[in-house]
TORBABA-163755 format. One record per residue (C-alpha): residue in one letter; y, x, z; chain. Coordinates in steps of 0.02 Angstrom, whole numbers, m for minus. Example, Ala and Ser with C-alpha at 12.3 -4.5 7.8 and 13.67 -1.06 7.14 Angstrom:
2
   residuo        y        x        z   cadena
         A     m225      615      390        A
         S      m53      684      357        A
//
This chain:
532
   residuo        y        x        z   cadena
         X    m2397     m866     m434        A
         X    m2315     m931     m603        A
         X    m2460    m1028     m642        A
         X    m2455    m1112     m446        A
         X    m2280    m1159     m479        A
         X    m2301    m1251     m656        A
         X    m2446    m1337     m606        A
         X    m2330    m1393     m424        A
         X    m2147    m1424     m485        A
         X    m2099    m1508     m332        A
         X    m2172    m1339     m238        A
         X    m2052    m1230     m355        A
         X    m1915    m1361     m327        A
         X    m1928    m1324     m155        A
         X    m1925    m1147     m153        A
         X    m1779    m1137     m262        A
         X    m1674    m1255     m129        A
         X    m1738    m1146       16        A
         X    m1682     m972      m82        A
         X    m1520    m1058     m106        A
         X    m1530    m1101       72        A
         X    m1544     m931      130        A
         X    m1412     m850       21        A
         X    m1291     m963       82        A
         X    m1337     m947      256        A
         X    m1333     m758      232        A
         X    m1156     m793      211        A
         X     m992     m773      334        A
         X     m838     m860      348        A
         X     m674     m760      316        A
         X     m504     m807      369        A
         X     m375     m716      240        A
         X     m192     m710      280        A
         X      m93     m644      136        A
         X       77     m584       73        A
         X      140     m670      m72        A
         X      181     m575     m257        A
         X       95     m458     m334        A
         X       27     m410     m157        A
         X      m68     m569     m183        A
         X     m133     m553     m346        A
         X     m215     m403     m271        A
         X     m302     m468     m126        A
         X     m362     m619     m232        A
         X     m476     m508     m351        A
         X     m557     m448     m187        A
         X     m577     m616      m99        A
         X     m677     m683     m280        A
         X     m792     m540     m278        A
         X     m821     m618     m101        A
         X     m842     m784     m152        A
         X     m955     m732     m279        A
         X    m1090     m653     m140        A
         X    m1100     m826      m47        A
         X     m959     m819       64        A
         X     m839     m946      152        A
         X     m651     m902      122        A
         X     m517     m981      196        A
         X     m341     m914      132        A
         X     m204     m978      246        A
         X      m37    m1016      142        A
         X      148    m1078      156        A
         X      183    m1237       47        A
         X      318    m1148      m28        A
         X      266     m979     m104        A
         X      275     m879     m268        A
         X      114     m858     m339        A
         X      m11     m916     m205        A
         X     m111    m1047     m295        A
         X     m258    m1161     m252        A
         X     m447    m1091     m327        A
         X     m624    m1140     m349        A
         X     m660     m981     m256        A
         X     m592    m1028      m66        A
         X     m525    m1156       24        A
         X     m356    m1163       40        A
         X     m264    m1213      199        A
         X      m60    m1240      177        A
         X       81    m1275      317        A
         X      264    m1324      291        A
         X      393    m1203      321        A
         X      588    m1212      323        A
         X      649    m1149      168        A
         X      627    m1244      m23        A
         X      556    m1180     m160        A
         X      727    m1144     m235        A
         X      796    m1069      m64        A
         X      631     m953      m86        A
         X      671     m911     m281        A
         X      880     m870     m265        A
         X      825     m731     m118        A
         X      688     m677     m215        A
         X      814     m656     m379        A
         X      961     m612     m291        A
         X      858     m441     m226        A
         X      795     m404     m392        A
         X      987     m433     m462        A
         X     1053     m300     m332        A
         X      950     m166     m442        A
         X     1055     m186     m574        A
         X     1225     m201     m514        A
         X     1342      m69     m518        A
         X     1452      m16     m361        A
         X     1468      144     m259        A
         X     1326      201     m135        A
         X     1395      129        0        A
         X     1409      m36      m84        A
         X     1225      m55     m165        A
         X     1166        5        3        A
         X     1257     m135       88        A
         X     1188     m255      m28        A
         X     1013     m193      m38        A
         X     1024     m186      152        A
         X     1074     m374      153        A
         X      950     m425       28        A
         X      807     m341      135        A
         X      865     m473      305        A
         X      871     m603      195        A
         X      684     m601      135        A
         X      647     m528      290        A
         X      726     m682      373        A
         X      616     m797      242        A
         X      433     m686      291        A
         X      486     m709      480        A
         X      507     m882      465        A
         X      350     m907      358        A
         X      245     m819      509        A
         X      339     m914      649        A
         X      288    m1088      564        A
         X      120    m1019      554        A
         X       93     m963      711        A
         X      187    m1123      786        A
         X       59    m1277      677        A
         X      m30    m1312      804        A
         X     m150    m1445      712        A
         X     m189    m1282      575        A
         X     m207    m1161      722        A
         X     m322    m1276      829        A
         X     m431    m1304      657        A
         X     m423    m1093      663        A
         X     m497    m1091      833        A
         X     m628    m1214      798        A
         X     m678    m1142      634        A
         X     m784     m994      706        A
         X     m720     m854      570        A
         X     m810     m680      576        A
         X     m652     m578      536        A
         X     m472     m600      481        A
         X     m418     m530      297        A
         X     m256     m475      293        A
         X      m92     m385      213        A
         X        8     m289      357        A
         X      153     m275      270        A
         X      177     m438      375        A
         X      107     m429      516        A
         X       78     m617      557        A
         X     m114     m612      513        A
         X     m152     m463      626        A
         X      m48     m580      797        A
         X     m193     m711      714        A
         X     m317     m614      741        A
         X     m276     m567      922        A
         X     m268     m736      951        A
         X     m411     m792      885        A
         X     m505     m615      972        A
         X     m565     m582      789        A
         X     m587     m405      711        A
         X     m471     m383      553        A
         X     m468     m275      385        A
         X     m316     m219      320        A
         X     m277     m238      154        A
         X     m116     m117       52        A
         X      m52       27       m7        A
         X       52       82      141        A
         X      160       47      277        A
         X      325       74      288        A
         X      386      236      368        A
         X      240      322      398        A
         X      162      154      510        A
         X      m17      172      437        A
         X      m42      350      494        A
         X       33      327      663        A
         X      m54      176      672        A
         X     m254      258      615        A
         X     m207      430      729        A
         X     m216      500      558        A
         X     m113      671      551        A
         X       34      657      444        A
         X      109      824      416        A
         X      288      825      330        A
         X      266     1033      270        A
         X      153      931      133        A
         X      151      732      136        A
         X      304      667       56        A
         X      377      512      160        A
         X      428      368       52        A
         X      586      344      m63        A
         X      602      554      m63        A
         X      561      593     m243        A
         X      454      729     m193        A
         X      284      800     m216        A
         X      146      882      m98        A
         X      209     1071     m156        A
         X      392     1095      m88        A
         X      529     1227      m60        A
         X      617     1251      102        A
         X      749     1116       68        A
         X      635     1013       15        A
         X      540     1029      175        A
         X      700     1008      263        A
         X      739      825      168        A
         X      554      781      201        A
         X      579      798      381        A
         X      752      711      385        A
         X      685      582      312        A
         X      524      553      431        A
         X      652      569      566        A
         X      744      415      519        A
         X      581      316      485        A
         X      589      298      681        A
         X      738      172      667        A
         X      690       69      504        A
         X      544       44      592        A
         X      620      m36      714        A
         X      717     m147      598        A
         X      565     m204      493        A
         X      450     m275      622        A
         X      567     m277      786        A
         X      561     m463      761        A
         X      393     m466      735        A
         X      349     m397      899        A
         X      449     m513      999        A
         X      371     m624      882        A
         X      203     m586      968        A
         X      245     m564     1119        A
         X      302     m743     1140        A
         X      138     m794     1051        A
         X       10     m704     1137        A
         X      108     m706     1315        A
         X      106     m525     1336        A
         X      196     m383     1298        A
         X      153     m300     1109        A
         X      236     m208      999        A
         X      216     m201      775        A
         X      108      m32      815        A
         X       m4     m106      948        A
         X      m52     m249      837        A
         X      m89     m130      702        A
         X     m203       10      789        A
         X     m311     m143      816        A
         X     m373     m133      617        A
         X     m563     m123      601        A
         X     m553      m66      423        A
         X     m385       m7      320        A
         X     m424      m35      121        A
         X     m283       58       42        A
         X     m260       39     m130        A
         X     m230      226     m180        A
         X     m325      351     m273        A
         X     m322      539     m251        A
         X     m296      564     m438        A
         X     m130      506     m430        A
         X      m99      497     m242        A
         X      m71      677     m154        A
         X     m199      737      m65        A
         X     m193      689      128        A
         X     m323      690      274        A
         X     m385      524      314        A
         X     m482      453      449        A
         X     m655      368      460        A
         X     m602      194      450        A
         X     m488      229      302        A
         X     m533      180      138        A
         X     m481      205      m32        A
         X     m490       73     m143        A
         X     m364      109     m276        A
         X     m392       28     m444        A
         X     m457     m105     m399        A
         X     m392     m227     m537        A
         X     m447     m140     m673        A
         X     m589     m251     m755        A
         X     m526     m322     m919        A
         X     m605     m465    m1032        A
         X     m590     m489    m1234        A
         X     m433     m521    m1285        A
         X     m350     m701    m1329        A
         X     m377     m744    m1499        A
         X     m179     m744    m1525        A
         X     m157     m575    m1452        A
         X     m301     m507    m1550        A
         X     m213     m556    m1700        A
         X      m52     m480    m1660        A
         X     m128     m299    m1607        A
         X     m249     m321    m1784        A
         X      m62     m335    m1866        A
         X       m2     m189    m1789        A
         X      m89      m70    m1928        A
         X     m102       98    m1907        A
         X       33      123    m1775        A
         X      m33       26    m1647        A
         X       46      m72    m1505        A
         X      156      m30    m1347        A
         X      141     m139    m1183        A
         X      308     m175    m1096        A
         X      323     m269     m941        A
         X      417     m248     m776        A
         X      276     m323     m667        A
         X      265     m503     m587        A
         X      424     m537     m517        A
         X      527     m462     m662        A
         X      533     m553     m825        A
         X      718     m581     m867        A
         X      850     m446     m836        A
         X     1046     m420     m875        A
         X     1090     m456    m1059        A
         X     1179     m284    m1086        A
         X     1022     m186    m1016        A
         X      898     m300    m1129        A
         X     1007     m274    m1255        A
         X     1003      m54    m1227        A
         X      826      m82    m1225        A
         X      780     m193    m1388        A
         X      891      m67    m1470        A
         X      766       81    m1420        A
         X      635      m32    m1454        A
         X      690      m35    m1626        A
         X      660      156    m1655        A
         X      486      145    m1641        A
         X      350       92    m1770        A
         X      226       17    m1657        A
         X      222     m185    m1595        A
         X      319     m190    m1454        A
         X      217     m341    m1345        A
         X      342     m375    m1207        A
         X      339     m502    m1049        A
         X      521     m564    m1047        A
         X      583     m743    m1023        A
         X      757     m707    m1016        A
         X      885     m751    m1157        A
         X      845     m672    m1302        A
         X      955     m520    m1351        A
         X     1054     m542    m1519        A
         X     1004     m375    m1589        A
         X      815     m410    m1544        A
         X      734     m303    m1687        A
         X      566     m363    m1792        A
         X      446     m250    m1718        A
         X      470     m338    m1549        A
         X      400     m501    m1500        A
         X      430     m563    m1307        A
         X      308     m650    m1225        A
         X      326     m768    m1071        A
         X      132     m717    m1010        A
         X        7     m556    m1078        A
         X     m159     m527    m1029        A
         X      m81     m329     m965        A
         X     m232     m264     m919        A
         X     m335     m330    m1080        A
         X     m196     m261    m1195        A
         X     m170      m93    m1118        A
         X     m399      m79    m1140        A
         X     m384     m103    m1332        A
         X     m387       64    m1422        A
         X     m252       27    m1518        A
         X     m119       28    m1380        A
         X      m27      184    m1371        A
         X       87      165    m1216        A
         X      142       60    m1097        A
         X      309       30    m1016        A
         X      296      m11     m861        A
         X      391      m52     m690        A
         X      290       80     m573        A
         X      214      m42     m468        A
         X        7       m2     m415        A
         X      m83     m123     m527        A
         X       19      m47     m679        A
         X      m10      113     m630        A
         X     m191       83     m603        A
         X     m200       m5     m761        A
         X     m132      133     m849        A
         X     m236      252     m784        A
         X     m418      165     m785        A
         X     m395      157     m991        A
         X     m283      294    m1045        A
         X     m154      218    m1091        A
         X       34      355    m1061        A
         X      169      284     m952        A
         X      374      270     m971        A
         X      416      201     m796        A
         X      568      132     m770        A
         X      546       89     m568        A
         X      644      m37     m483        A
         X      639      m39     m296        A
         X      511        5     m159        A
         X      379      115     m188        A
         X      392      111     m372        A
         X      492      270     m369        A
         X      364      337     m278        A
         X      220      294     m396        A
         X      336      359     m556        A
         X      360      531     m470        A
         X      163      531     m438        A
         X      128      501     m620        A
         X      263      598     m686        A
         X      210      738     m580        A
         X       30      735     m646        A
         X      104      739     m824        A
         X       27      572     m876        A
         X      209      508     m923        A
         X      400      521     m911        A
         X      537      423     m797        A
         X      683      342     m832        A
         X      825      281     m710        A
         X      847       91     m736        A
         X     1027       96     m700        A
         X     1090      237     m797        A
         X      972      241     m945        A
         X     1028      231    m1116        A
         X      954      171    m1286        A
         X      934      341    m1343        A
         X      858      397    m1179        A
         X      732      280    m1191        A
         X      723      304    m1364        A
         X      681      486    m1343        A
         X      569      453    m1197        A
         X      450      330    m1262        A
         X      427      435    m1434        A
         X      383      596    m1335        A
         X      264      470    m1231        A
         X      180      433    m1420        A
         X      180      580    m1508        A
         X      160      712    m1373        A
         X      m19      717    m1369        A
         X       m9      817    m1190        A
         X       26      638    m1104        A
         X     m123      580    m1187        A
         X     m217      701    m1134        A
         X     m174      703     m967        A
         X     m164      526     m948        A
         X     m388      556    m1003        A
         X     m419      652     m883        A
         X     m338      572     m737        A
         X     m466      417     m816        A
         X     m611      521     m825        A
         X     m584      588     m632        A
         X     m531      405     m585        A
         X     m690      296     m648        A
         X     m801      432     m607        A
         X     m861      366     m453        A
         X    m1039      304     m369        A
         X     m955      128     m326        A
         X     m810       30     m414        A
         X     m666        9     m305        A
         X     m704     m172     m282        A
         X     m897     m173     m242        A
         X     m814      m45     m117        A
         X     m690     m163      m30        A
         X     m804     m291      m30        A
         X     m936     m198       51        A
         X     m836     m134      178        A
         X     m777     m319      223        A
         X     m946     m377      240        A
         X     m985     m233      351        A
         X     m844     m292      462        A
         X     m904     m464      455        A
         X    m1079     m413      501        A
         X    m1048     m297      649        A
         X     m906     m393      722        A
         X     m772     m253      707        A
         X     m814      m47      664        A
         X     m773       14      836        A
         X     m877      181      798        A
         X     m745      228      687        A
         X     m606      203      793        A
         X     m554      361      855        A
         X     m533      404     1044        A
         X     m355      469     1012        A
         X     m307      275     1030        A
         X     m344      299     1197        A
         X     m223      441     1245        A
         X      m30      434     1275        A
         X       63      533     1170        A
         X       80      698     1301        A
         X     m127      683     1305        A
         X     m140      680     1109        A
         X      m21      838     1095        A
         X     m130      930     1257        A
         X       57      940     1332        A
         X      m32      905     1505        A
         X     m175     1049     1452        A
         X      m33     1176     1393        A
         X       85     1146     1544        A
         X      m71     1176     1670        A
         X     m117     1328     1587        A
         X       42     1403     1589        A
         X       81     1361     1772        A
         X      m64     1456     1802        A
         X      m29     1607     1699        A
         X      154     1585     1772        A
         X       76     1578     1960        A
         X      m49     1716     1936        A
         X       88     1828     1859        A
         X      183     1768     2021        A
         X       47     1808     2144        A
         X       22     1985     2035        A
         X      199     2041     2066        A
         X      204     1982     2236        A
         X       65     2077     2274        A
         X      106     2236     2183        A
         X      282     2240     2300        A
         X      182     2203     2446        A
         X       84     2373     2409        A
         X      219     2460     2356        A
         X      319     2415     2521        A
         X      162     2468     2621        A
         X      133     2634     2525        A
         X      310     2673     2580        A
         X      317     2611     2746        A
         X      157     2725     2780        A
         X      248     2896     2700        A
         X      400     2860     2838        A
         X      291     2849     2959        A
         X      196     3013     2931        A
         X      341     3124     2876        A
         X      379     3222     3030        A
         X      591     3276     3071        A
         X      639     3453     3042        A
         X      725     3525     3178        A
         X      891     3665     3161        A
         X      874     3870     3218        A
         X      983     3876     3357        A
         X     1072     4075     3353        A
//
């Protein structure tokens, strides 16, 4: 054969276009709708690994966004919406400002609350300019797309996919309040499952049982005020009547970026699939950062950064923290573009960019301080690297308790934190060689798997794209109202009948009883007197 092809190069020439040929046509065409952030930088390792086995990708986008940004690796269709750019950044900064303001309960709850319908307003408005283009949704309809890619969190791609009669994979960590295991059928009990923003772990007392169930209670009603909108939203759109939960039982596939070596252990259902560190491929370092950690000596380096949308924060807490900083002997590498704090000690150098992952792989990195968000924790876990968390809002808490709880690291409270607490805290996270360990084995258990979490995710999208949907895993339970799915129907039946035989029992015990004594006055015979 090799000797046919050098003596014919136009022969091999042609074989080579046709094998090219062929891999491309083997190839689908995938419409991705994401959610901007860090939720985005996610979903975009997943969509190269895509582009990389010959597929189409088509990544729908506001004009205004965050970090949403044009690649060699899909096409990238963009819409106007009716917000700017700095509109956009103030909400964005304005809810990460609330953390750190001061006030009573009450009051940060008030302004939390009102920062949440303010970006809520902006993601609304994003979807409704979407959905409303009708020049990008008629080159949608036209474009023939095997599946839809999406993030739930907003539910706008999912209404796109009903539209457009396409079957969908879902893409995140979780829904809020519990949506993802209503929404799968998947049980949920609260005895062990901690709902979100509880600080609690799968192994609870009574009480704590008793707040866990509180708190899944009112997940009914901020449900309701996260995607309320949304279904009237989609109703409108697809001129019938739908609700956030309908739209979301109609998932083929639900990638969810957890791992059960730091997530609690949960049933799941077929067409569940965990994908959890799935970011965690790192490169050789930058040349400048090499030289830093090579100047670190014998102490080594610690990674600090408080994720994507964090780099500046109040002067007087950057100023608690470069203090603790201080205490340390290690290279403090940390991502901070805000003013620099006066008493900013030598050992510290801030950084507007780091290559995180990269830094946190060399084995001279001895702990990383970190926001709690997924990708850091994930980082921190695929190379061993022990945690201080210092979590800011959503389920960062929840990912701080997860890896405090497994003992890979220690948590601080943002607000009330001082330089000496995070002094202490970040030398026992050195020098105590049980987070170390811990932190190893929670690696070793976490890479130790047949597929990497991305070859999985990709697979499983391909499958979708192949089969038009994964309706064999779909369980009938979708199909049954809520008194079917409990057997309330079954159970009332089968009492009624134990109720109506017990009835027909009794009945028919007095009926013998009255007989039996009907038939003894009948037979007794009257005694009559002795007459003198």
């Amino acid at each position: 054969m090799a000797l046919v092809l050098s003596a014919h190069p136009r022969v091999s020439a042609t074989l080579v276009l046709l094998l090219s040929v062929l891999h491309l046509a083997a190839g689908g065409k995938l419409l991705v709708v994401p959610v901007d952030g860090s939720h985005w930088l996610s979903m975009r390792e997943v969509l190269v690994g895509l582009s990389q086995k010959g597929h189409e990708i088509v990544v729908v986008a506001p004009e205004i966004n965050i970090l949403i940004k044009p690649s060699k690796d899909f096409v990238m269709k963009m819409y106007p919406v009716s917000f700017t750019q700095e509109e956009l950044n103030n909400h964005f900064k304005r809810s990460i400002d609330i953390v750190f303001e001061g006030g009573s309960f009450l009051e940060r709850f008030l302004k939390t609350y009102q920062g949440m319908k303010n970006v809520s307003a902006i993601f609304l408005a994003t979807c409704t300019n979407l959905l409303y283009n009708k020049e990008l949704v008629r080159y949608l309809e036209e474009s023939k797309f095997d599946a839809v890619f999406t993030d739930p969190i907003l539910p706008c791609g999912q209404i796109l996919a009903e539209h457009l009669s396409l079957p969908s994979i879902f893409y995140l960590q979780q829904l809020p309040c519990g949506l993802d295991f209503e929404a799968t059928q998947c049980p949920n009990p609260p005895s062990y499952i901690p709902r979100g923003f509880t600080d609690l772990t799968d192994h609870m007392n009574f009480l704590q049982r008793v707040k866990n169930l509180i708190f899944d209670i009112s997940n009914f009603f901020l449900c309701d005020f996260l995607f309320e909108l949304y279904s009237q939203l989609a109703s409108e759109f697809l001129q019938r009547d739908v609700t956030a939960l309908d739209l979301f039982r109609q998932a083929s596939i639900w990638l969810i970026k957890l791992d059960f070596v730091v997530h609690y252990p949960r049933p799941l259902m077929p067409n569940m699939i965990f994908v959890g560190g799935i970011n965690c491929a790192h490169k050789k370092l930058p040349q400048e950062f090499e030289a830093i950690v090579n100047a670190s000596g014998e102490h080594g380096i610690v990674v600090f950064s408080l994720g994507s949308m964090v780099s500046e924060i109040p002067m007087k807490k950057a100023e608690e923290i470069a203090d603790a900083l201080g205490s340390v002997p290690q290279t403090v590498l940390w991502r901070y573009t805000g003013e620099v704090p006066h008493n900013l000690p030598k050992n510290v150098k801030l950084l507007k960019w780091l290559p995180q992952n990269d830094l946190l792989a060399h084995p001279k990195t001895r702990a990383f301080i970190t926001h709690g968000g997924s990708h850091g924790v994930y980082e921190g876990i695929c190379n061993a690297v022990p945690m201080l968390l210092m979590p800011l809002f959503g389920d960062q808490m929840d990912n701080a308790k997860r890896v405090e709880s497994r003992g890979a690291g220690l948590t601080l409270n943002i607000l009330e934190m001082t330089s000496q607490d995070i002094s202490t805290a970040l030398k026992a996270v050195i020098n105590d060689k049980k987070y170390k360990e811990n932190i190893q084995r929670l690696s070793d258990l976490h890479l130790d798997r047949p597929i990497h979490p991305l070859d999985l995710a990709v697979y499983w999208v391909e499958f979708v794209m192949r089969h038009k949907g994964a309706p064999h895993l779909r369980p009938a339970a979708h199909d049954l109202n809520w008194i079917q799915y409990h057997s309330l129907d079954v159970i009332a039946f089968l009492l009624a009948v134990v109720l109506l035989s017990l009835f027909i029992s009794l009945k028919c015990c007095l009926f013998c009883c009255r007989r039996c004594c009907c038939k003894k006055g009948r037979t007794r015979k009257p005694t009559k007197s002795k007459s003198h």
